[in-house]
DSSP file (Angstrom, degrees, kcal/mol; ACC not computed):
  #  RESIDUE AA STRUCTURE BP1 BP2  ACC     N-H-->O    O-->H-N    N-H-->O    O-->H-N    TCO  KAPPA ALPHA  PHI   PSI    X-CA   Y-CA   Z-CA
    1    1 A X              0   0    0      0, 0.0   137,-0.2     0, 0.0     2,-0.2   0.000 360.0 360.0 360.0 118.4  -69.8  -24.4    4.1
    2    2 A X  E     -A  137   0A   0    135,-1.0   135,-1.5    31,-0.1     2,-0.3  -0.505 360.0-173.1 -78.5 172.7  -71.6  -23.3    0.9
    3    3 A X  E     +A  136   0A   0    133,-0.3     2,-0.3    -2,-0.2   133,-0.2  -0.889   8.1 171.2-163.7  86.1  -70.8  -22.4   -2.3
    4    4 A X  E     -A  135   0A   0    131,-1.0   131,-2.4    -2,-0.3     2,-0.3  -0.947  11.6-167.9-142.4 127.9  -72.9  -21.0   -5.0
    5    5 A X  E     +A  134   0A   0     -2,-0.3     2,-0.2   129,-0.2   129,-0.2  -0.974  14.7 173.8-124.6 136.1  -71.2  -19.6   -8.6
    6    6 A X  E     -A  133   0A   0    127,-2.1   127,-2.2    -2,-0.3     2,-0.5  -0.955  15.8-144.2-133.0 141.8  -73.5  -17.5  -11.1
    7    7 A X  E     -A  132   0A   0    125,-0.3   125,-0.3    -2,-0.2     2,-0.3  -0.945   8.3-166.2 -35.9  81.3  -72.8  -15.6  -14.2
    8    8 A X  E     -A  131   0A   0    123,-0.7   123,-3.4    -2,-0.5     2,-0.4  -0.638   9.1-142.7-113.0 162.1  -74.0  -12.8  -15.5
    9    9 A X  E     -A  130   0A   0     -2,-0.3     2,-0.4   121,-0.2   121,-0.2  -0.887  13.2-175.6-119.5 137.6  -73.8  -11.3  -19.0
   10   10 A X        +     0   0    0    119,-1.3     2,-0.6    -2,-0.4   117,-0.2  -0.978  12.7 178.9-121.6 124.1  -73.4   -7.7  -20.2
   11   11 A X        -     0   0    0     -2,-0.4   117,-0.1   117,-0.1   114,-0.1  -0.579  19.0-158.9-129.3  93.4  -73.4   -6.1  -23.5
   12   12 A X        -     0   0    0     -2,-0.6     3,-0.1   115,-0.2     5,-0.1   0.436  16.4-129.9 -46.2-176.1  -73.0   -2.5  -23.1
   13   13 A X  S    S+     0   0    0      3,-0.1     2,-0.3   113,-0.1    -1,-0.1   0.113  90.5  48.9-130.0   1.6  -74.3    0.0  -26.4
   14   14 A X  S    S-     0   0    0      1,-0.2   112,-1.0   110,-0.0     3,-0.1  -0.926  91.4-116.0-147.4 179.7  -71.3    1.7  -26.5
   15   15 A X  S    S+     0   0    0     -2,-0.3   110,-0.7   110,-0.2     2,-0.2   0.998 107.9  42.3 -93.0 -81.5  -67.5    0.9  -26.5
   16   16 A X  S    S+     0   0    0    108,-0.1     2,-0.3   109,-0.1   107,-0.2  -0.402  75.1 153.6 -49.7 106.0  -67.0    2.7  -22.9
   17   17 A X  E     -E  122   0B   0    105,-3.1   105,-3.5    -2,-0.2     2,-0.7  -0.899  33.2-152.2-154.9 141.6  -69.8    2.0  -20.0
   18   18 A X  E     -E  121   0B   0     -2,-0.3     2,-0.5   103,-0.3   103,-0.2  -0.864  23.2-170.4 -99.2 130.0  -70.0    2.0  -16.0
   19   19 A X  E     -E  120   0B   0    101,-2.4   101,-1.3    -2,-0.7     2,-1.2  -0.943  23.1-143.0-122.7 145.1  -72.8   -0.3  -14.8
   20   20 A X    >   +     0   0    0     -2,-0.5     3,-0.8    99,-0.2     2,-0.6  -0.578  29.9 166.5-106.6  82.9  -74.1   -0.6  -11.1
   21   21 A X  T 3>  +     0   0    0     -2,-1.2     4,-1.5    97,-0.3    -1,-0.1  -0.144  39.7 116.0 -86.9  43.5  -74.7   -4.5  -11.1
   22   22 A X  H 3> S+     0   0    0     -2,-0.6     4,-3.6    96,-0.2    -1,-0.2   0.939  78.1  49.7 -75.1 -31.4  -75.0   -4.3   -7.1
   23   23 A X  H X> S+     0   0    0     -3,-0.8     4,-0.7     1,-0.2     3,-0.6   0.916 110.5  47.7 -33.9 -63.0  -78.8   -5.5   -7.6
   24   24 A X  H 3> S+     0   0    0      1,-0.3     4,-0.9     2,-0.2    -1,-0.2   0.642 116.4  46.0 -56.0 -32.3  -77.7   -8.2   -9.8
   25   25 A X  H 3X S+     0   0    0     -4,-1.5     4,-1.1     2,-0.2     3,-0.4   0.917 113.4  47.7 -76.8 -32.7  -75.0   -9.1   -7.1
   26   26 A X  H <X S+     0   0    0     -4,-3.6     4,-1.1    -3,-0.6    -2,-0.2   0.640 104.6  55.1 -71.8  -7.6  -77.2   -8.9   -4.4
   27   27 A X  H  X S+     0   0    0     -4,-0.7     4,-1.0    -5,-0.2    -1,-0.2   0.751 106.7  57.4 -99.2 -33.9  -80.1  -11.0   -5.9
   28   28 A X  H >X S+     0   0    0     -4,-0.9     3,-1.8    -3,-0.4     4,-1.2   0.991 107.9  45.8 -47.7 -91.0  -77.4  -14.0   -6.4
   29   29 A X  H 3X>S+     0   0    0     -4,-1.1     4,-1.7     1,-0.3     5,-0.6   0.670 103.5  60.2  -5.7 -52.9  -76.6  -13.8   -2.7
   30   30 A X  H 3<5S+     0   0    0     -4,-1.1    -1,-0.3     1,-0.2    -2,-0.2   0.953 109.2  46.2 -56.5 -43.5  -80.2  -13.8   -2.2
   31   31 A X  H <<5S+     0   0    0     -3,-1.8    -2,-0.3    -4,-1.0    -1,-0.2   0.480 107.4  56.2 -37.5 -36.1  -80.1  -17.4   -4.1
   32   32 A X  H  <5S-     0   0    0     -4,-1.2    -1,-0.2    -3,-0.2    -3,-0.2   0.946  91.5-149.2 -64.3 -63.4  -77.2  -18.8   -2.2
   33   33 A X  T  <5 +     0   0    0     -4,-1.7     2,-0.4     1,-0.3    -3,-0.1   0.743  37.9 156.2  80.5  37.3  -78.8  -18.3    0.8
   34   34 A X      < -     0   0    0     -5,-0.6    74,-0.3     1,-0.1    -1,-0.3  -0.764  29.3-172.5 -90.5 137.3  -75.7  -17.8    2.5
   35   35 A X  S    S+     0   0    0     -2,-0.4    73,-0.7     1,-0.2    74,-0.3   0.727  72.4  24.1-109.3  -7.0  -76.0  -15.8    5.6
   36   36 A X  S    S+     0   0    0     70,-0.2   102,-1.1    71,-0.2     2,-0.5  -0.993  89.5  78.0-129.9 149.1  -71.7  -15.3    6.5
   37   37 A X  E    S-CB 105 137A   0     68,-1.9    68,-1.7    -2,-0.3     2,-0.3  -0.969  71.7 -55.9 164.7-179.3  -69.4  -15.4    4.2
   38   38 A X  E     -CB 104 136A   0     98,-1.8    98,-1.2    -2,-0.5     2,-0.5  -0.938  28.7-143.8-110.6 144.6  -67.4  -13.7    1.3
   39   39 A X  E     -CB 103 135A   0     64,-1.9    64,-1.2    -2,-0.3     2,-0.6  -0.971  16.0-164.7-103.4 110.4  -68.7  -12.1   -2.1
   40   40 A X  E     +CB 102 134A   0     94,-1.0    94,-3.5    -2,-0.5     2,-0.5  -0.909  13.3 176.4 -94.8 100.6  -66.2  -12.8   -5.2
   41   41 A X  E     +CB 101 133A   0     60,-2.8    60,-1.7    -2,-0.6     2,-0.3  -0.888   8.6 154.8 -99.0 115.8  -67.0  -10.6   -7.9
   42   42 A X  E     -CB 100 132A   0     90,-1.9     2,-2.4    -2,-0.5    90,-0.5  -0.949  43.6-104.6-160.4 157.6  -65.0  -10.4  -11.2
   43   43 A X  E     - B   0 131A   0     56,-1.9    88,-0.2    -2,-0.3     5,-0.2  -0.267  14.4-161.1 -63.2  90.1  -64.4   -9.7  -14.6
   44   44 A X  S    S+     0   0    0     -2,-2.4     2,-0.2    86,-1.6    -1,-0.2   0.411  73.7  53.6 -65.9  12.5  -64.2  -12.7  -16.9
   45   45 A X  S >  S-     0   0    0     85,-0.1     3,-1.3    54,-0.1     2,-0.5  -0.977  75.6-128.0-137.7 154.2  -62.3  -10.4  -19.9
   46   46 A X  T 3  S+     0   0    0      1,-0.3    49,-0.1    -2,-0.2    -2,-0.1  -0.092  99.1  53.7-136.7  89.4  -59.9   -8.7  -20.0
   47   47 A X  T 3  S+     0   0    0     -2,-0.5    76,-1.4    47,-0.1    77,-0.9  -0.099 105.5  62.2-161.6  -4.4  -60.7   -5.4  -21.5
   48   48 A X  E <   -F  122   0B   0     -3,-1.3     2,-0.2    74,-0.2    74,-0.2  -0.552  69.8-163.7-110.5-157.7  -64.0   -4.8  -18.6
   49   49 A X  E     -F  121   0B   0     72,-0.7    72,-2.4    -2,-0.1    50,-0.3  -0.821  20.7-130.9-171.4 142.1  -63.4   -4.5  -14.3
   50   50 A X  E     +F  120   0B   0     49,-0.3    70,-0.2    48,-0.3     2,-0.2  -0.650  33.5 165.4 -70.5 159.2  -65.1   -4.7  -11.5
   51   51 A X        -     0   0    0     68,-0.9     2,-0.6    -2,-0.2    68,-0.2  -0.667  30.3-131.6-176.9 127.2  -64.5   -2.1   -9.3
   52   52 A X        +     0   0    0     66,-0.2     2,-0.3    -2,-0.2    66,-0.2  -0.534  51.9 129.4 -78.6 130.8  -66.8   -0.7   -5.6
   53   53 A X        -     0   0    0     64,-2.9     2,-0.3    -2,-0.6    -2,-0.1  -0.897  60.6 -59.1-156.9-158.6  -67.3    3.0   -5.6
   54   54 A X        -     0   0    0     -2,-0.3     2,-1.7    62,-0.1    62,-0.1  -0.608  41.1-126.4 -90.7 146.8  -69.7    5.5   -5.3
   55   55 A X        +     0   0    0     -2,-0.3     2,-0.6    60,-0.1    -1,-0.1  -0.416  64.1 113.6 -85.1  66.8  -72.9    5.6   -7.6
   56   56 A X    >>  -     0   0    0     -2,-1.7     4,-1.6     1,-0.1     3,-0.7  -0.949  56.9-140.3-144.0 131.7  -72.9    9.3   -9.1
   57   57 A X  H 3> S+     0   0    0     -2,-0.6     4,-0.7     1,-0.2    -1,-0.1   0.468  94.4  67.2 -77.1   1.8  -72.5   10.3  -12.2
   58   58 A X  H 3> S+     0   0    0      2,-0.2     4,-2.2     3,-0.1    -1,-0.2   0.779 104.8  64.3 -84.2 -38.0  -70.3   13.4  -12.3
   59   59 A X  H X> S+     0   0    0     -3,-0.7     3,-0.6     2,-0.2     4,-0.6   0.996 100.8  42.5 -51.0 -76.4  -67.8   10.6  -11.0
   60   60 A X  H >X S+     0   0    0     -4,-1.6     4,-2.7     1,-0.3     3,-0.9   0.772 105.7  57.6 -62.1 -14.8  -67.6    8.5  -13.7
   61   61 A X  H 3X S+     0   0    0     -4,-0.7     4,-2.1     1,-0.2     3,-0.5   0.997 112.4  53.8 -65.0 -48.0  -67.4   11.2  -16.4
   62   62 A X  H <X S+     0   0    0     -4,-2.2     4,-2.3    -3,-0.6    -1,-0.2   0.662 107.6  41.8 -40.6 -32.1  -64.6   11.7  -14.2
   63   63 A X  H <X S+     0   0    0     -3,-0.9     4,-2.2    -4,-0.6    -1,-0.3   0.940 114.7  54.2 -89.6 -29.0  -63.2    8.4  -14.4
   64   64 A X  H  X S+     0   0    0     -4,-2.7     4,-2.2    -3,-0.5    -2,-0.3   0.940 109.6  44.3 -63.7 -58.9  -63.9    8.4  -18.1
   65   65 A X  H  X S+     0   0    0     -4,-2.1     4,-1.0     2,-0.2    -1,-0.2   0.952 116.0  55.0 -72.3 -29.9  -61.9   11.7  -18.7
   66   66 A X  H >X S+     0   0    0     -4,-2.3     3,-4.2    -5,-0.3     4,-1.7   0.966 108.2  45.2 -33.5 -84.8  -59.1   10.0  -16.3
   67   67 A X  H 3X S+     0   0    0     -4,-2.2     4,-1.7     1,-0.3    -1,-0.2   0.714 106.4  58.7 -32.9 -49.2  -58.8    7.0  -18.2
   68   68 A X  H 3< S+     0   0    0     -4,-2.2    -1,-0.3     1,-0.2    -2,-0.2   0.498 113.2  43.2 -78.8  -4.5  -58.6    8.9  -21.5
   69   69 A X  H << S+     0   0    0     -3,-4.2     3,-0.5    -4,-1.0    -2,-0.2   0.959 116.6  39.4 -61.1 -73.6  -55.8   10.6  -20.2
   70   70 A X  H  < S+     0   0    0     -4,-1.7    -2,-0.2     1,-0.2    -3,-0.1   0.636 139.1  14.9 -62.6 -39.1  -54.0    8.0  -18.7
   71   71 A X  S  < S-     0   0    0     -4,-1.7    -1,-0.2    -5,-0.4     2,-0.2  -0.502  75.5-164.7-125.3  54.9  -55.1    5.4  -22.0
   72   72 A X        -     0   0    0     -3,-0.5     6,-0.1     1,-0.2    17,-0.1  -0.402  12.5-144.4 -92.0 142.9  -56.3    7.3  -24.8
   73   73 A X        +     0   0    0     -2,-0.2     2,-0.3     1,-0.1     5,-0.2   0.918  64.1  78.9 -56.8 -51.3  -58.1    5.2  -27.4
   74   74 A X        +     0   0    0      3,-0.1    -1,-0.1     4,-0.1     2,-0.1  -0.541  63.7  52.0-104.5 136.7  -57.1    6.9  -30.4
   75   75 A X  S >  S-     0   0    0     -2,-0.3     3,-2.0     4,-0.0     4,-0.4   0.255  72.7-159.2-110.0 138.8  -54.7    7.2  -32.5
   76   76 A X  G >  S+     0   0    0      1,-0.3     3,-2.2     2,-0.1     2,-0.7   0.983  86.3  66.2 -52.1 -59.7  -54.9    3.3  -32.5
   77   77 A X  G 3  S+     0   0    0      1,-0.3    -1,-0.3     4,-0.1    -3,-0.1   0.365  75.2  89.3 -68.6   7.8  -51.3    3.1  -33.9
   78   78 A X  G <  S+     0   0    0     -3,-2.0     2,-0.7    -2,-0.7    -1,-0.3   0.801  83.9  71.8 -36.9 -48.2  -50.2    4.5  -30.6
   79   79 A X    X   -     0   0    0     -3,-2.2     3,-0.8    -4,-0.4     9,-0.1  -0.738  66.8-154.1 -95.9 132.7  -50.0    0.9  -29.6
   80   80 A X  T 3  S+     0   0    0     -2,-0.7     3,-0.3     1,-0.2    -1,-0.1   0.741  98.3  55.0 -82.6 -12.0  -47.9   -1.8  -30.4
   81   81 A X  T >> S+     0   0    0      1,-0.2     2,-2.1     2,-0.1     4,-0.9   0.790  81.3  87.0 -89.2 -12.4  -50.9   -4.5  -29.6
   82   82 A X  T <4  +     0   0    0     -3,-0.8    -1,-0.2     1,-0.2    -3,-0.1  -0.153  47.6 115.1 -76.7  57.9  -53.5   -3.0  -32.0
   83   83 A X  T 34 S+     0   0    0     -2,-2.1    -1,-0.2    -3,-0.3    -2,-0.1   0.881 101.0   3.6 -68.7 -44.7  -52.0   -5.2  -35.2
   84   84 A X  T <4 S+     0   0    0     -3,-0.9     2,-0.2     1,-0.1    -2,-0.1   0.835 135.8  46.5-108.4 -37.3  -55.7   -7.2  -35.2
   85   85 A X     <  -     0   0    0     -4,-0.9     3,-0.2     1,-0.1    -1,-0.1  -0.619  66.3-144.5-129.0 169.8  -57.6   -5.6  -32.8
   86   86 A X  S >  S+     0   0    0     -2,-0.2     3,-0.6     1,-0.2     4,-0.2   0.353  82.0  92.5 -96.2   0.7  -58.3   -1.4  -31.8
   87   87 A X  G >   +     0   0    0      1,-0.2     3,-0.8    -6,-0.2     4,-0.5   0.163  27.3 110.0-107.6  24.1  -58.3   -2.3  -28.1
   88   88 A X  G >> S+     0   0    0     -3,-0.2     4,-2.7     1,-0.2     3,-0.9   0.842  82.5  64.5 -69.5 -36.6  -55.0   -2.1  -26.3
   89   89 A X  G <4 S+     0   0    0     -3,-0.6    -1,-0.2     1,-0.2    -2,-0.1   0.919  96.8  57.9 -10.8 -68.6  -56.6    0.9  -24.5
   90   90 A X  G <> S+     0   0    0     -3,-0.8     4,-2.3     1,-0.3     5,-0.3   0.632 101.0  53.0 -58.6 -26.8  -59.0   -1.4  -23.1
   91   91 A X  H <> S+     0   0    0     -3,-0.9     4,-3.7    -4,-0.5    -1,-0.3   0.943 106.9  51.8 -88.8 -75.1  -56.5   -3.6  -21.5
   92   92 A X  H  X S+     0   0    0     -4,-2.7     4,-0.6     1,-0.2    -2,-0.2   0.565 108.8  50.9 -89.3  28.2  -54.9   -0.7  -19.7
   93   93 A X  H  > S+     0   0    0      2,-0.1     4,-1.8     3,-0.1    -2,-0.3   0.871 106.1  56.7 -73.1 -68.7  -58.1    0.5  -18.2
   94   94 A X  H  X S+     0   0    0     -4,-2.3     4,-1.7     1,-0.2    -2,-0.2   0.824 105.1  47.5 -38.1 -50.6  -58.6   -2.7  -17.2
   95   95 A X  H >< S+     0   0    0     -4,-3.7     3,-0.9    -5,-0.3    -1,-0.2   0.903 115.3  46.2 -63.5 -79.7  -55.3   -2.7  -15.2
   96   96 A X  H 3< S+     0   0    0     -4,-0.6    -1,-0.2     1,-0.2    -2,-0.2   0.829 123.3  34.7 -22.5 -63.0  -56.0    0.7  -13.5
   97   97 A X  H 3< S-     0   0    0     -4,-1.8    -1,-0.2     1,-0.1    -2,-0.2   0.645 109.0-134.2 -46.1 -43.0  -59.6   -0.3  -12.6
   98   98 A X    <<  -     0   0    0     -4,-1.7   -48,-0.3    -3,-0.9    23,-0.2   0.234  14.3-103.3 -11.1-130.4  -59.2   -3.9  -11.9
   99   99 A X  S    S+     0   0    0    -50,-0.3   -56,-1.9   -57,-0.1   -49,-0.3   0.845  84.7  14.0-131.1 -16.8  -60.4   -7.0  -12.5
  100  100 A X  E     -C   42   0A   0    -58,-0.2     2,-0.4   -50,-0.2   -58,-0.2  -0.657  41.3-158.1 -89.1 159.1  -62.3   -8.0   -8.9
  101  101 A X  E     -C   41   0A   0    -60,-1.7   -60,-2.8    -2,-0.2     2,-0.3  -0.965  10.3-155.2-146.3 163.8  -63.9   -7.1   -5.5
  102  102 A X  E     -C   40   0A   0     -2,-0.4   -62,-0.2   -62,-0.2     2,-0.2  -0.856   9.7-158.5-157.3 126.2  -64.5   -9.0   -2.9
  103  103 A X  E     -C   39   0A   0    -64,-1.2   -64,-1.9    -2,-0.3     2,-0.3  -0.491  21.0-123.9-102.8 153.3  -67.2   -8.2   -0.2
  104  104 A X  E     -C   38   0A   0      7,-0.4     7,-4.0   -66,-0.2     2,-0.3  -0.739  30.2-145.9-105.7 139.0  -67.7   -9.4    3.7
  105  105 A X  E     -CD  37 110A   0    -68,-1.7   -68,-1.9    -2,-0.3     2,-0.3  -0.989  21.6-175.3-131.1 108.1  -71.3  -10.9    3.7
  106  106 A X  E >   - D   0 109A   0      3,-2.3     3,-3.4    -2,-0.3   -70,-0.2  -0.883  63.4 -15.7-120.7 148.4  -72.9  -10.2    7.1
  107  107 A X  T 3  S-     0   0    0     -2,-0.3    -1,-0.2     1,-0.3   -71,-0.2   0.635 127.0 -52.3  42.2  40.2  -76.1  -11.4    8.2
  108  108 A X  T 3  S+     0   0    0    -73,-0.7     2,-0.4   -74,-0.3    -1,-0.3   0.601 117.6  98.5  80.4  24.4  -77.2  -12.4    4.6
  109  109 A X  E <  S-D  106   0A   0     -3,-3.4    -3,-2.3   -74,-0.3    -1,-0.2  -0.977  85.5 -96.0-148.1 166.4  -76.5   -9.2    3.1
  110  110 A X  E     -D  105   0A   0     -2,-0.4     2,-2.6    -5,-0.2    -5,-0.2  -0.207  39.0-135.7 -74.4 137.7  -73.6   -7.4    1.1
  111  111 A X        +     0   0    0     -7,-4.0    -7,-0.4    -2,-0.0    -1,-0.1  -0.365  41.8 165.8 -99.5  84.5  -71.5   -5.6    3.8
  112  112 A X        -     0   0    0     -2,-2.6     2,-0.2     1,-0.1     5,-0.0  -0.233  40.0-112.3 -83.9 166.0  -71.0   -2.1    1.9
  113  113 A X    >   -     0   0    0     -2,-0.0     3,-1.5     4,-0.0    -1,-0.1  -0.453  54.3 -87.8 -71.9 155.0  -69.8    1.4    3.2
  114  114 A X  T 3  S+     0   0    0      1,-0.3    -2,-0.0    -2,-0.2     0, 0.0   0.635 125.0  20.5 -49.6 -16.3  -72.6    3.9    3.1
  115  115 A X  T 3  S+     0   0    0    -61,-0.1    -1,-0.3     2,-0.0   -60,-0.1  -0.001  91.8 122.0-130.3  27.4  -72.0    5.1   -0.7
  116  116 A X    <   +     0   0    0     -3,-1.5     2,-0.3   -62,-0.1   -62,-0.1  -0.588  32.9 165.5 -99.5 158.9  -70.0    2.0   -1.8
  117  117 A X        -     0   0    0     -2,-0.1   -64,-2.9   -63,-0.1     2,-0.4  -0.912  40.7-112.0-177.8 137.7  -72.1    0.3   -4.9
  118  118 A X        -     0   0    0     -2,-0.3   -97,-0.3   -66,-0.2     2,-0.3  -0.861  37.1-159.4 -91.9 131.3  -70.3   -2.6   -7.4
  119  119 A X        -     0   0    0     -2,-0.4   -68,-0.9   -99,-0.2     2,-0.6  -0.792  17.3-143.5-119.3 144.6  -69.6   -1.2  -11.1
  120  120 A X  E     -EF  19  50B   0   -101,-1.3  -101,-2.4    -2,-0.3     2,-0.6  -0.960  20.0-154.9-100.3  99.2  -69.2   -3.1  -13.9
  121  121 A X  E     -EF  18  49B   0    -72,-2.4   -72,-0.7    -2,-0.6     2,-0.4  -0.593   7.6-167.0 -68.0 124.2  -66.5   -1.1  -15.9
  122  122 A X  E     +EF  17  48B   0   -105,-3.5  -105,-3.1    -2,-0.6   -74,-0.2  -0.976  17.5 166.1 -99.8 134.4  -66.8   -1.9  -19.6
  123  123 A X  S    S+     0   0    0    -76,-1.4     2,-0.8    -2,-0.4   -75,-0.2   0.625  83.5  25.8-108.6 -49.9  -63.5   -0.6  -22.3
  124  124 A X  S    S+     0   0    0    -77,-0.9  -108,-0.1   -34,-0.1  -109,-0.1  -0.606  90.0 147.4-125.3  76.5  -64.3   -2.6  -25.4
  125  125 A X        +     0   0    0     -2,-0.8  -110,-0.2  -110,-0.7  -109,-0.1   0.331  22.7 108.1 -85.4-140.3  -67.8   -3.2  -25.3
  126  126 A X  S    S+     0   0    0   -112,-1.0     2,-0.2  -111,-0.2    -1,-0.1   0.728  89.2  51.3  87.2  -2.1  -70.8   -3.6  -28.1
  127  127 A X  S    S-     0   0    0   -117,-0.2  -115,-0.2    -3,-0.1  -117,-0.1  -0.774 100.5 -49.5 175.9 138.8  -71.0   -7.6  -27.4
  128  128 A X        +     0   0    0     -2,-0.2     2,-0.4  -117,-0.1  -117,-0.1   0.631  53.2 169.2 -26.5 134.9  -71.4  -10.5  -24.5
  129  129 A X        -     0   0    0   -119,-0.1  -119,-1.3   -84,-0.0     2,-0.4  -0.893  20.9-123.8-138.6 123.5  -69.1  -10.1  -21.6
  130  130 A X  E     -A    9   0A   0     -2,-0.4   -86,-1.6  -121,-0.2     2,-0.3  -0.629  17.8-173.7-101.2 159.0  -69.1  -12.1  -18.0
  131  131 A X  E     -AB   8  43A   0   -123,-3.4  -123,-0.7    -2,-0.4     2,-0.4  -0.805  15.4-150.3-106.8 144.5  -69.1  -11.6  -14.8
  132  132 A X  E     -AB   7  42A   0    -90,-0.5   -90,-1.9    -2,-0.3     2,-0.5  -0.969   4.6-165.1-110.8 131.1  -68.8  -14.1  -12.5
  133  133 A X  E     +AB   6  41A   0   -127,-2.2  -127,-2.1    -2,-0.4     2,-0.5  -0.931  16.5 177.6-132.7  84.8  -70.5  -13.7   -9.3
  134  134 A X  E     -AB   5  40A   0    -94,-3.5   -94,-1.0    -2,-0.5  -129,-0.2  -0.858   1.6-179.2-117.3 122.6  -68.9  -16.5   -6.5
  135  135 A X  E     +AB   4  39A   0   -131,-2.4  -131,-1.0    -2,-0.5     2,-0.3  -0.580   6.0 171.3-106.7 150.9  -70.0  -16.8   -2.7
  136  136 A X  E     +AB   3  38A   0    -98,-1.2   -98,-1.8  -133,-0.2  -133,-0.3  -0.890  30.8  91.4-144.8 161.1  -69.0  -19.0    0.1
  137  137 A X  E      AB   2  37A   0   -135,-1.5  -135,-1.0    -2,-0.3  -100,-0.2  -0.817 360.0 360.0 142.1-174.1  -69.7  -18.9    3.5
  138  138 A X              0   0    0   -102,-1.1  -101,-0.1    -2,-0.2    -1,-0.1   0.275 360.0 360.0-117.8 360.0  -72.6  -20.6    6.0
């Protein structure tokens, strides 16, 4: 069986951002050169998410006005974890969102649904974050 772990780094321009790293996942895979197997995708902080959905953007303002319901950042002093840092928000996006996927790898390629697409969520962005991207399989 093989085994191939890669990294990748994001540093969004805003605090809030959805990113569609399926290329990025799928260009790893190509590099593995595994042709069955499993895709382990996840968020190596924990204030971003991975998370498979559809690629459209009237959705994610959606998930964005969700979230700011559900979490809103401000007023910081809403939260008992913002003593040092503004970000307790972040955290429970994160939890809603969550922090992985993991994809069935058929015949050397990622085995999606017809609109399914891997997001990198970001909640406290503005500076490096990783991803970890790990495959097994033959």
């Amino acid at each position: 069986m093989k085994s191939y772990r890669k990294e990748l780094t994001f540093n969004t321009k805003t605090r809030r951002a959805y990113v569609n790293i399926t290329p990025h996942v799928e260009d790893a895979l190509a590099e593995s050169g595994v042709r069955e197997g499993l895709c382990l995708v996840n968020a190596m902080h924990i204030t971003a998410s991975v998370f498979i959905n559809d690629n459209e953007s009237g959705l994610h303002r959606d998930f964005e006005r969700w979230l700011e319901k559900l979490a809103p950042e401000k007023p910081y002093e809403q939260y008992d974890h913002n003593g040092c840092e503004d970000n307790a928000d972040a955290h429970l996006k994160r939890s809603v969102m969550g922090r992985e996927v993991v994809a069935a790898i058929t015949n050397g390629k990622l085995d999606l649904g017809t609109w399914e697409q891997i997001f990198y969520g970001e909640f406290d962005g503005k500076r490096n974050k990783r991803v970890l991207v790990k495959i097994i399989g033959e």
